[in-house]
N, C-alpha and C positions, 0 to 999 in steps of 0.2 A: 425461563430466561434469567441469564444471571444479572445483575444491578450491578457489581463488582468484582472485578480478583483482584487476588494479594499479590503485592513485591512478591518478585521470582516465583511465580508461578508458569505454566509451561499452557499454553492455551493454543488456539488450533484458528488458525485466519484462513476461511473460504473465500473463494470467488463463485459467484452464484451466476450463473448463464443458462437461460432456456429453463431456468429452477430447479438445476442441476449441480453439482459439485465440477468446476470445471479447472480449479487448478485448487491446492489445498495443501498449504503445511505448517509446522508449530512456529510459533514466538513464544517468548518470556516476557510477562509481566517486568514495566519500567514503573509507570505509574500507574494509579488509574484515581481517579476522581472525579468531580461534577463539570471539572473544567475541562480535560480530554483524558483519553486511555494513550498511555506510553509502550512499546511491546518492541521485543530487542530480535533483528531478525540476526542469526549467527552464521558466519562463514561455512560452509561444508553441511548446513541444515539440508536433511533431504525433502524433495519436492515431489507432491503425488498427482497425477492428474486423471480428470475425469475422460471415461471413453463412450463411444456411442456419438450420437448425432445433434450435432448443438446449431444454432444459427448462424456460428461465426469460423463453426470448425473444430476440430481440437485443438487445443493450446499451442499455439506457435515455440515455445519451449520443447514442447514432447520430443523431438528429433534429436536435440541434442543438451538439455542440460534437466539433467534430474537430482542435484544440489545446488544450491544457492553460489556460487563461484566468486562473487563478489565480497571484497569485506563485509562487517559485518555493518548492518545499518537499523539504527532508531527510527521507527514508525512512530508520529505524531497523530494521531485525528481527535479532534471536539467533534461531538453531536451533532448532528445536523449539517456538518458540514460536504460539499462533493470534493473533497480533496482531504488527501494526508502529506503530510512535509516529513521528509526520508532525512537523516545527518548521515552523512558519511563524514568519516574523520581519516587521514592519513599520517603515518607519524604521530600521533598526538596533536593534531590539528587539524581543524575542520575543514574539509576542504571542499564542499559545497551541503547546501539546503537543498533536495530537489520535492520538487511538488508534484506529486503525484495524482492527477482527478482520478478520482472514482466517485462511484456511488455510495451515498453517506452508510456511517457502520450499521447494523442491525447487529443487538447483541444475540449470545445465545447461552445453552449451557455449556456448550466445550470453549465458548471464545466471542468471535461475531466474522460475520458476512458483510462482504462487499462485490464491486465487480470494476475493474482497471477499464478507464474509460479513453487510453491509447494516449491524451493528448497529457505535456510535461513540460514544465517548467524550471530551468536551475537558477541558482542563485549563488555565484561562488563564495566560497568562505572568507574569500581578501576584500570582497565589497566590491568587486570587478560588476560591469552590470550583466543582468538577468540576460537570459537565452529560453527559446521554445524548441522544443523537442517532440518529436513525431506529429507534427500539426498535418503533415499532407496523412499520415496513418488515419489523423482522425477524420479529416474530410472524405478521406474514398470511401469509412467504414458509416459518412452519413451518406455518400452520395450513391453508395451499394444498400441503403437501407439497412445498415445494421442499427443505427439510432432513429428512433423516429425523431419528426422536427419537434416536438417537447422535449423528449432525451438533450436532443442535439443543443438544444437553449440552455435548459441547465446545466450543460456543460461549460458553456459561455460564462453563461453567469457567475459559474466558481473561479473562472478564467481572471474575469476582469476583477472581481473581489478580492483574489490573491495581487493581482497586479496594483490595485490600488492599496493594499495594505504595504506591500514594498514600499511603493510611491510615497507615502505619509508615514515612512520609516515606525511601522507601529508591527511589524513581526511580531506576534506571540510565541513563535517558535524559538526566536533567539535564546528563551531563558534555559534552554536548553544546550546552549554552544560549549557548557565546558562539562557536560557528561558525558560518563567512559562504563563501558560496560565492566562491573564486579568482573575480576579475574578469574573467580572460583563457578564460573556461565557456562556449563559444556553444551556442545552442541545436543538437543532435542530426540530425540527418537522418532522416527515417520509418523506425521496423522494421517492413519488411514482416513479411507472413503466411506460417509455414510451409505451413501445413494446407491443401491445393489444395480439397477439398472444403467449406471456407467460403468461398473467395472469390469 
């Protein structure tokens, strides 16, 4: 497992479902140190997904989008935390924080593991107030047992702890509002799949 990588380095972010490779593609190193890992996801980056028989299904993307279509966005996560905060910037301006729960990182040697835990948060970039996003996605996939009720609490929990960090205008994310990705960033190459038994 790796403890660090360097500025611009090209590293490989899993999502790990049923202990499986279930969606998986490259980021660039933004930052990384003791306080969070930073990692640039880039416009037109290709997306790989895992096949075979998972709890939840295959990746609700597989049908229709196998590169990243969206600008390009700054992955934030600290340690321990169940969520990462996404920038998107339009124009040269930020035009929303979104917060994304997942399951805190797990590093590794190509990058680290996580797994998108459906429910989101925005926060726009004018200071307009906060919205939630796919909240009934997340209750059907506890009320179908995709989470169990421990799952489903610490999902809460990251819930209200981003919500009260807004609240007490103490964002750690913010220090990151006037970053722009290096120009000389080209899009990543596919991360293949470890796991032979999805592919």
């Amino acid at each position: 497992m790796r403890s660090r990588f360097r500025k611009g380095e090209v590293i490989v972010r899993r999502e790990i479902l049923s202990g499986r490779e279930w969606l998986v593609y490259p980021v660039r190193v933004a930052s990384d140190d003791e306080r969070a890992l930073a990692v640039y996801l880039a416009q037109g980056t290709p997306l790989t997904f895992g096949r075979g028989d998972f709890r939840w299904g295959l990746h609700p993307w597989i049908e229709f989008e196998h590169v990243w279509q969206s600008g390009g966005v700054l992955q934030l996560q600290r340690p321990g935390d169940g969520y990462s905060v996404w920038g998107r910037w339009e124009d040269g301006v930020l035009s929303e924080w979104y917060v994304n729960f997942q399951a805190p990182l797990v590093r590794t040697e190509r990058g680290f593991d996580t797994l998108d835990h459906e429910l989101d948060l925005i926060i726009p970039g004018d200071g307009s107030p906060y919205r939630w996003k796919d909240v009934e996605h997340f209750e059907e996939r506890v009320r179908t047992g995709g989470f169990d009720a421990e799952e489903a609490d610490a999902v809460r929990v990251a819930a209200a702890s981003v919500v009260d960090l807004v609240e007490r205008g103490a964002c750690w994310w913010e220090q990151w509002r006037n970053w722009r990705a290096p120009t000389d960033w080209d899009v990543p190459a596919p991360a293949p799949l470890e796991d032979d038994a999805s592919r």
